[in-house]
Phi, psi and omega in degrees: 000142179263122180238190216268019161286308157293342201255353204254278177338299181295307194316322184287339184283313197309320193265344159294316193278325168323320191284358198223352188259143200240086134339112165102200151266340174316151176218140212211149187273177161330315178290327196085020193256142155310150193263072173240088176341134170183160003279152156306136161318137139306107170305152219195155176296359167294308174229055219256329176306317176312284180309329186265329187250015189236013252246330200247052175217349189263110189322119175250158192243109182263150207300319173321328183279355225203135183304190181265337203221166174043035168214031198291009161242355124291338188261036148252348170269306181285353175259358159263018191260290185284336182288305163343296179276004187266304169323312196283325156335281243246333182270339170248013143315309259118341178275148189300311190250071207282299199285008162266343136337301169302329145344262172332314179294337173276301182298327200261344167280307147330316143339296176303306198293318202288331158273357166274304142358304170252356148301342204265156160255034181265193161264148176321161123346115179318303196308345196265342177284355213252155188228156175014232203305311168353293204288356167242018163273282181320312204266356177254059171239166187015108199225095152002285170225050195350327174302325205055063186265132191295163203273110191277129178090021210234133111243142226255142192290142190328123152280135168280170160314119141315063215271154185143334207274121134283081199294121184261110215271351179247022188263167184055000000 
């Protein structure tokens, strides 16, 4: 007969290891977070080849990747992320001058994130309490992957276009 000490354990064990287990696509650090680098590099003549032609090696983050709770800031990064690369598209078109187009397509996405930020009752992103140079000082600081170096064995799933991006011929 089995008793209910032993039987009381494996239940707890069965459920520790559920509670462990990495379940889905999601990928998660340590912390038990979704994994979404950030923030991107400003693009720069180091890495504007990158930024422009590795663009679909480089991760989006689609709602599917993100628990239903407690991380709507990461899924808020990741959706500056995917508007970003979306933008990036549309600036390594055809354009004469793509990293300063690219620039822009950066700052104006970051922009984005930074009032959705701060629409929220969480606390901010730190780079987002920062005003006019400051705040993009901040955010091309400690940078995941300054390079854009593509994701190896990573192709990234169809996103639609963004709308939104404006070209400011005095911006960068």
């Amino acid at each position: 007969m089995i008793s209910i000490v032993g039987l009381s354990g494996f239940w707890i064990l069965a459920l520790l290891t559920l509670h462990g287990a990495d379940v889905g696509e999601t990928k998660r650090n340590s912390l038990n977070e979704p994994d979404v680098p950030f923030p991107p590099a400003c693009p720069t003549a180091e890495n504007l080849a990158a930024v422009c032609l590795q663009g679909q090696g480089r991760p989006r983050y689609l709602s599917s990747f993100f628990p239903n709770s407690r991380v709507s800031h990461f899924h808020r990064r990741g959706n500056a992320i995917n508007r970003m690369e979306s933008w990036f598209s549309l600036c390594c078109r055809g354009q004469q001058d793509q990293n300063h187009t690219s620039c822009e397509c950066w700052k104006q996405a970051l922009s984005q994130f930074c009032t959705e930020e701060a629409s929220t009752m969480t606390k901010a992103y730190v780079c987002c309490a920062d005003r006019g140079e400051a705040r993009w000082t901040c955010f091309n600081s400690e940078l995941p992957n300054p390079y854009y170096d593509p994701t190896p064995g990573y192709t990234a799933p169809p996103v639609p276009e963004e709308a939104g991006f404006t070209f400011d011929p005095n911006d960068c």
